[in-house]
TORGU-14850 format. One record per residue: residue number from 1; residue in one letter; x, y, z of N, C-alpha, C in turn. Coordinates in Angstrom, 2 decimals. Atoms other than C-alpha are relative to their C-alpha. Example, Ala and Ser with C-alpha at 12.3 -4.5 7.8 and 13.67 -1.06 7.14 Angstrom:
BEGIN
1 | A | 0.89 | -1.19 | 0.00 | 12.30 | -4.50 | 7.80 | 0.90 | 1.20 | 0.00;
2 | S | -0.82 | -1.19 | -0.06 | 13.67 | -1.06 | 7.14 | -0.77 | 1.09 | 0.73;
# end
This chain:
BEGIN
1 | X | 0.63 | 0.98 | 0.85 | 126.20 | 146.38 | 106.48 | -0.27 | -1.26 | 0.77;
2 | X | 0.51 | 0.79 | -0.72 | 124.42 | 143.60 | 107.84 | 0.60 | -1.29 | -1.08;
3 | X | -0.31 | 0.99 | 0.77 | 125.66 | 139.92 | 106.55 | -1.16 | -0.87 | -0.12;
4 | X | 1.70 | 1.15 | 0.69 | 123.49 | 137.56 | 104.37 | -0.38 | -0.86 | 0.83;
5 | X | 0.88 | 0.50 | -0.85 | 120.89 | 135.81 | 106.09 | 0.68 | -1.61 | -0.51;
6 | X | -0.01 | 1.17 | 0.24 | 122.15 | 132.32 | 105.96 | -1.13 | -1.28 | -0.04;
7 | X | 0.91 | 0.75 | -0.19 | 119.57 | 129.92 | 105.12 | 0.00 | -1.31 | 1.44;
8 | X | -0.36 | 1.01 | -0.95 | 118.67 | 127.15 | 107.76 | -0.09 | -1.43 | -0.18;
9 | X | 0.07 | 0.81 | 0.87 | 119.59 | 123.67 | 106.79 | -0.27 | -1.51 | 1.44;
10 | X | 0.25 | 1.09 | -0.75 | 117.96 | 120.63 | 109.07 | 1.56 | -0.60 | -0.31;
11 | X | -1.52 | 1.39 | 0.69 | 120.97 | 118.25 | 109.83 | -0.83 | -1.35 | 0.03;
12 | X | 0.52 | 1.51 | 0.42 | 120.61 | 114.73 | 108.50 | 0.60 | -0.95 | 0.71;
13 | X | -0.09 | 1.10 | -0.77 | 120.14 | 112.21 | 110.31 | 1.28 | -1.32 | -0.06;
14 | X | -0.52 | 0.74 | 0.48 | 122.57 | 109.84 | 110.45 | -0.38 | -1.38 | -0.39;
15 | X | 0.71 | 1.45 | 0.39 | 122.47 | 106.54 | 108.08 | 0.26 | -1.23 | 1.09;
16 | X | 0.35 | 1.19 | -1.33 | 121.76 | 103.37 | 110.25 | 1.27 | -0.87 | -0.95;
17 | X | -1.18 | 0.76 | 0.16 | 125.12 | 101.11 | 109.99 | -0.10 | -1.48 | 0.33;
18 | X | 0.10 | 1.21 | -0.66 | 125.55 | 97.65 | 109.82 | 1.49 | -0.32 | 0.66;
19 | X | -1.10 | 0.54 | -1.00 | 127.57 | 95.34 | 112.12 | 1.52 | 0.15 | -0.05;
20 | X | -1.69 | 0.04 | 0.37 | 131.00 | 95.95 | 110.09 | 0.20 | 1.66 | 0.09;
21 | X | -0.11 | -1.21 | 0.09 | 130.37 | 99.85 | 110.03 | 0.13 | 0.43 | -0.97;
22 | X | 0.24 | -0.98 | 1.35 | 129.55 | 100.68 | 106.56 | -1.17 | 0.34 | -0.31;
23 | X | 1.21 | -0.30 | 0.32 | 126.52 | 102.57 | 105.78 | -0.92 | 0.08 | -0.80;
24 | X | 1.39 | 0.65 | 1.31 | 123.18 | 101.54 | 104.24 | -0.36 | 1.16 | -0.54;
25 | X | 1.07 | -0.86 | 0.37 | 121.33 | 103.88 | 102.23 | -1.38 | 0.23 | 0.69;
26 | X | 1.63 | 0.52 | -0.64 | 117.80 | 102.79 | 103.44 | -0.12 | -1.22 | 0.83;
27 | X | 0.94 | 1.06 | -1.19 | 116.05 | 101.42 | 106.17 | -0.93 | -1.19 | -0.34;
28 | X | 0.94 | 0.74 | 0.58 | 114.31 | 98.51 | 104.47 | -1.36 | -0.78 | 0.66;
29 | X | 1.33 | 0.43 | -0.98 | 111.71 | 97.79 | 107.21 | -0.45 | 1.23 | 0.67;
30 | X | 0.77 | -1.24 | 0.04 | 110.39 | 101.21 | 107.16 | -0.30 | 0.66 | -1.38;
31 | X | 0.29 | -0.69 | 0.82 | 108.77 | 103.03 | 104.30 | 0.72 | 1.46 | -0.13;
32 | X | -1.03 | -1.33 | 0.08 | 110.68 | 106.06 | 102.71 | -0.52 | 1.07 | 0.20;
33 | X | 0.17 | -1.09 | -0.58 | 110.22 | 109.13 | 103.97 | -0.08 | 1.02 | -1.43;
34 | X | 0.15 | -0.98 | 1.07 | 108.96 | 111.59 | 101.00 | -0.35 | 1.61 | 0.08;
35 | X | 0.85 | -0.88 | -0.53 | 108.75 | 115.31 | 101.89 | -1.22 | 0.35 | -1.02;
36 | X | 0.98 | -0.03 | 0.73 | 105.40 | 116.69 | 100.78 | -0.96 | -0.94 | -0.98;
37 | X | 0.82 | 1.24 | 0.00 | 103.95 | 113.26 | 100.37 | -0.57 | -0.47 | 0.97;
38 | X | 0.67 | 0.84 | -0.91 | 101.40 | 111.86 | 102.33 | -1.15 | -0.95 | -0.61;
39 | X | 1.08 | 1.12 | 1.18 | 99.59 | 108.62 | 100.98 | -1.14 | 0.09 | 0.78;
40 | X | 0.94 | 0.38 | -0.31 | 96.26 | 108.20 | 101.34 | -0.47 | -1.29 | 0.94;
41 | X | -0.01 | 1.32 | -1.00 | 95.45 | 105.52 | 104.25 | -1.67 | -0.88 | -0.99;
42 | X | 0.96 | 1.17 | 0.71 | 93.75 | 102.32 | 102.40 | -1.17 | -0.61 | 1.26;
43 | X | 0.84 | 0.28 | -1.17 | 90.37 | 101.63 | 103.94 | -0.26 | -1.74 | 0.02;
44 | X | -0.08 | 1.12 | -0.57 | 90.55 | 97.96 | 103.19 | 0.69 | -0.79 | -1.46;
45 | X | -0.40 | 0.47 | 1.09 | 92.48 | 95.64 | 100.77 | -1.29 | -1.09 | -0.69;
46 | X | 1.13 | 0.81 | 0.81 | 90.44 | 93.75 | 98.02 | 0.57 | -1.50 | -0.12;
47 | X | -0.48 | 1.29 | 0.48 | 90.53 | 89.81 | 97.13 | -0.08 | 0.60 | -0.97;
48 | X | -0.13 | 0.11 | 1.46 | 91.42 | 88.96 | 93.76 | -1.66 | 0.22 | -0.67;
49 | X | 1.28 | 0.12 | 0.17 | 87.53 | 88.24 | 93.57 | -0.70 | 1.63 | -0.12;
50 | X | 0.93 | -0.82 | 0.10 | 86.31 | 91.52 | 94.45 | 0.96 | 1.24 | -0.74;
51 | X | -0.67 | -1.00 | 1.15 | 88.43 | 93.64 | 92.31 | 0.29 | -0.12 | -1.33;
52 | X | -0.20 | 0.40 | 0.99 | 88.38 | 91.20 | 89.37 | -2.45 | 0.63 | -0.53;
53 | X | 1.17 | -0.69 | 0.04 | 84.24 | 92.55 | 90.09 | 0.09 | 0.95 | -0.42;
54 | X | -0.10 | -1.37 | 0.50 | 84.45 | 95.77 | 90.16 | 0.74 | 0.80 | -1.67;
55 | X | -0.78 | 0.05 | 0.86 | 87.13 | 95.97 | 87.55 | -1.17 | -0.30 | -1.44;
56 | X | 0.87 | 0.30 | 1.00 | 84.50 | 94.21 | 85.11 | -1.25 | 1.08 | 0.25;
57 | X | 1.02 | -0.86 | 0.11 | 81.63 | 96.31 | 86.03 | 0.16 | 1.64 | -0.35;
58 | X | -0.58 | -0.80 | 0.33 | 83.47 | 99.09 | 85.48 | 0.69 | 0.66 | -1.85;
59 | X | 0.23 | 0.23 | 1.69 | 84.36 | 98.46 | 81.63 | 0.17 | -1.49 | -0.08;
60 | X | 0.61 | 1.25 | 0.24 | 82.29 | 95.11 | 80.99 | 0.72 | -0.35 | -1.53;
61 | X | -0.31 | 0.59 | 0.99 | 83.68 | 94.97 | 77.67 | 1.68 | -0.45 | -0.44;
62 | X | -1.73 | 0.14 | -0.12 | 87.57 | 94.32 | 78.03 | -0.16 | -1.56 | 0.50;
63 | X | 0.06 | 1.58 | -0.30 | 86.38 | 90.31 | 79.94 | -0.63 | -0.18 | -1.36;
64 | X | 0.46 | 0.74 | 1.57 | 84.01 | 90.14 | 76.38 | 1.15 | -0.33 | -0.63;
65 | X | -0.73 | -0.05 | 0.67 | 86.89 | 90.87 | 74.48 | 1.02 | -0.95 | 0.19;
66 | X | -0.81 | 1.39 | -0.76 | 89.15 | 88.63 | 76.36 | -0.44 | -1.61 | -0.32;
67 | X | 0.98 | 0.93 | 0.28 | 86.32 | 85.91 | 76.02 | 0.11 | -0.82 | -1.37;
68 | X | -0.21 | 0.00 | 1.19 | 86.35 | 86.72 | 72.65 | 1.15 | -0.60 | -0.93;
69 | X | -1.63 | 0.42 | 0.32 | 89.94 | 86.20 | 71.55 | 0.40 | -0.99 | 0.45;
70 | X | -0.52 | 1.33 | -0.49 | 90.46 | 83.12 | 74.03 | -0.53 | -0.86 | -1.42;
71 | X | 0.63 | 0.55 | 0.52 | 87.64 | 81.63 | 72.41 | 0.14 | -0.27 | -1.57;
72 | X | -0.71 | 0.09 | 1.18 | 88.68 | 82.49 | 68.71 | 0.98 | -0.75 | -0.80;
73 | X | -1.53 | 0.46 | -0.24 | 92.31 | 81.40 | 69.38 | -0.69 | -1.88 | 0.03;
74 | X | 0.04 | 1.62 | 0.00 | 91.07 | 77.83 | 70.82 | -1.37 | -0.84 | -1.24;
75 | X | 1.25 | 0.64 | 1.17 | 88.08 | 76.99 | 67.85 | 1.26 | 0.02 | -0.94;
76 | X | -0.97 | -0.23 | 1.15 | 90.87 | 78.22 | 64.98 | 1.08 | -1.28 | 0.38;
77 | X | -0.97 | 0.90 | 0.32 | 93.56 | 75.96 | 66.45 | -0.50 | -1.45 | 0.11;
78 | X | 0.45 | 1.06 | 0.27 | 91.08 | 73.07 | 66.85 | -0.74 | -0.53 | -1.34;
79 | X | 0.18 | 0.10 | 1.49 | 90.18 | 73.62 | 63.40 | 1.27 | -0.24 | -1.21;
80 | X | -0.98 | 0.47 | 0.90 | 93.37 | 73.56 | 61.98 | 0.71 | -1.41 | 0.43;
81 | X | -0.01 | 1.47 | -0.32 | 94.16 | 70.40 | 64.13 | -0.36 | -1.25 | -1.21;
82 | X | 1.30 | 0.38 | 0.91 | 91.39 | 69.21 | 61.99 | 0.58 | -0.30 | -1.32;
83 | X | -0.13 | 0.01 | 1.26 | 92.41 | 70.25 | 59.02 | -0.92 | 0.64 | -0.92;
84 | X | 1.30 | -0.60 | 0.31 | 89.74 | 72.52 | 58.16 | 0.74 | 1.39 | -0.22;
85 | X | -0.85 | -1.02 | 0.66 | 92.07 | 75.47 | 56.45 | -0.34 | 1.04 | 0.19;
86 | X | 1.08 | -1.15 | 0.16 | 89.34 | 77.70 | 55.56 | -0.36 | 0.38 | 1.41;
87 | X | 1.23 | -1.06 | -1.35 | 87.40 | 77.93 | 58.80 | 1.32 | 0.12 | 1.29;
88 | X | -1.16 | -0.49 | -0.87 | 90.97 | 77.98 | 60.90 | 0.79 | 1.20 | -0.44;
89 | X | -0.63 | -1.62 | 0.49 | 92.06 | 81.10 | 58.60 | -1.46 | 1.08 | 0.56;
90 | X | 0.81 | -0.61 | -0.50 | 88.43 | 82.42 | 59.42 | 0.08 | 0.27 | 1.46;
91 | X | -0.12 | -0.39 | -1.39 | 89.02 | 82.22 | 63.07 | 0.53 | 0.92 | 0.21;
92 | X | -1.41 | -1.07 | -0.45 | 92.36 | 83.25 | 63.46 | -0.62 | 1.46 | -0.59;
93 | X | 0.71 | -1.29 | 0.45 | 90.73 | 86.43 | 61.43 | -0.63 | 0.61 | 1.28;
94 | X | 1.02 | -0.52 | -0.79 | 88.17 | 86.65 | 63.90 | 0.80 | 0.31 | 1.78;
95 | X | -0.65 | -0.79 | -0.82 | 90.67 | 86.58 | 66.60 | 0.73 | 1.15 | 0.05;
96 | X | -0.76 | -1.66 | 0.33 | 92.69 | 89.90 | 65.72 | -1.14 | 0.45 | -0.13;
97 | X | 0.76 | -0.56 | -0.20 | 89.34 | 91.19 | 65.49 | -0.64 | 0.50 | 1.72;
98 | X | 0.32 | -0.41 | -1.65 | 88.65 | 90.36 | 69.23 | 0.89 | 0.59 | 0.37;
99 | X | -1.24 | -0.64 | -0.69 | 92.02 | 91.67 | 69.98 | -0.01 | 1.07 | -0.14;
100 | X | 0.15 | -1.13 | 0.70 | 91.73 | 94.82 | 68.13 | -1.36 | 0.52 | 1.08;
101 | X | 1.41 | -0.60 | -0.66 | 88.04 | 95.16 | 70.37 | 0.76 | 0.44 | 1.27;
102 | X | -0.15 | -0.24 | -0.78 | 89.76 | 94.36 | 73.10 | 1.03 | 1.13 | 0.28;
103 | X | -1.00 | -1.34 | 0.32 | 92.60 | 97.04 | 72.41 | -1.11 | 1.21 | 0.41;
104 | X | 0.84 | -1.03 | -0.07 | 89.91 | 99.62 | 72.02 | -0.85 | 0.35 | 1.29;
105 | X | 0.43 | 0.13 | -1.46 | 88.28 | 98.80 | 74.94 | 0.74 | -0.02 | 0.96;
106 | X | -1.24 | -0.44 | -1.23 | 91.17 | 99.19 | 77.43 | 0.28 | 1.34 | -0.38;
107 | X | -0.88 | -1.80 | -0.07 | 92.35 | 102.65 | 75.88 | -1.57 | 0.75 | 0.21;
108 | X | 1.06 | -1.25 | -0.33 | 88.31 | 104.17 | 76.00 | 0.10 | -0.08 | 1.52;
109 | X | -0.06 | 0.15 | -0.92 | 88.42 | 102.77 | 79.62 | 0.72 | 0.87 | 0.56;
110 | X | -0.73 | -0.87 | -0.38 | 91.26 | 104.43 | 80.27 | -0.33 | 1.94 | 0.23;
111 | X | 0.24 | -1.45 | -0.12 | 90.43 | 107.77 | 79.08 | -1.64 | 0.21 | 0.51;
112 | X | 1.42 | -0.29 | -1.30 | 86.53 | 107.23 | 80.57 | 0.64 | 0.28 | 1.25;
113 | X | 0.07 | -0.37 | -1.63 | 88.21 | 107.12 | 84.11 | 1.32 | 1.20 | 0.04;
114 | X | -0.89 | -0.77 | 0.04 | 91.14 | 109.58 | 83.18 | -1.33 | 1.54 | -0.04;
115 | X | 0.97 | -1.43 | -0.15 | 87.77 | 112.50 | 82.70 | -1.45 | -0.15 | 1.25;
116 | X | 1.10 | -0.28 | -1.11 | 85.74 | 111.31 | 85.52 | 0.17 | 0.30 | 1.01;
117 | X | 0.06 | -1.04 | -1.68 | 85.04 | 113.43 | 88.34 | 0.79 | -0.91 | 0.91;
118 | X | -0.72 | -0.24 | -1.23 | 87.42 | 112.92 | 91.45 | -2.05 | -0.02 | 1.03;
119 | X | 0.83 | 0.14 | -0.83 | 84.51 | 111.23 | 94.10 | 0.52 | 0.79 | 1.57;
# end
């Protein structure tokens, strides 16, 4: 009878120690090592500017909505400043309306780029 094939088990490296000799978990000035991961290499990072672009051209109606609701928010509370009851309950109305758009408009977004083709 032949004996079981023992699997073969890489040995592990040993952990990197500091000065007193107790051992770290991780290397914190190296990225972790994941098998069967390999990230995609980034071809260039974006400013705030050009990704706050794209981002809008991408679903234009999530900055309306935003727009919307700022804008709502600051008329309503300069109306009730005022003293103007009615048209500061009308706002505020009209803001949960922008909010509610803008709600809707972040989750179609979502599921628009959750079914579009892989470029």
């Amino acid at each position: 009878m032949a004996a079981p094939a023992m699997p073969s088990v890489a040995e592990p490296t040993p952990a990197p120690t500091t000065s007193g000799g107790t051992s770290i978990p991780f290397d914190f000035s190296q990225p972790p090592v994941i098998e069967g991961f390999s990230p995609s290499p980034r071809v260039k990072d974006e400013t705030f500017k050009e990704k706050f672009i794209r981002k809008t051209k991408d679903n234009p109606f999530v900055p309306i909505g935003c727009l919307g609701t700022a804008g709502a928010l600051m008329y309503g509370l300069r109306a009730f400043h005022q003293g103007k009851t009615r048209q500061s309950q009308l706002l505020m109305r009209g803001r949960i309306f922008a909010q509610g758009f803008t709600v809707v408009a972040i989750v179609v977004g979502v599921f628009a780029a959750a079914f579009k083709p892989k470029q």
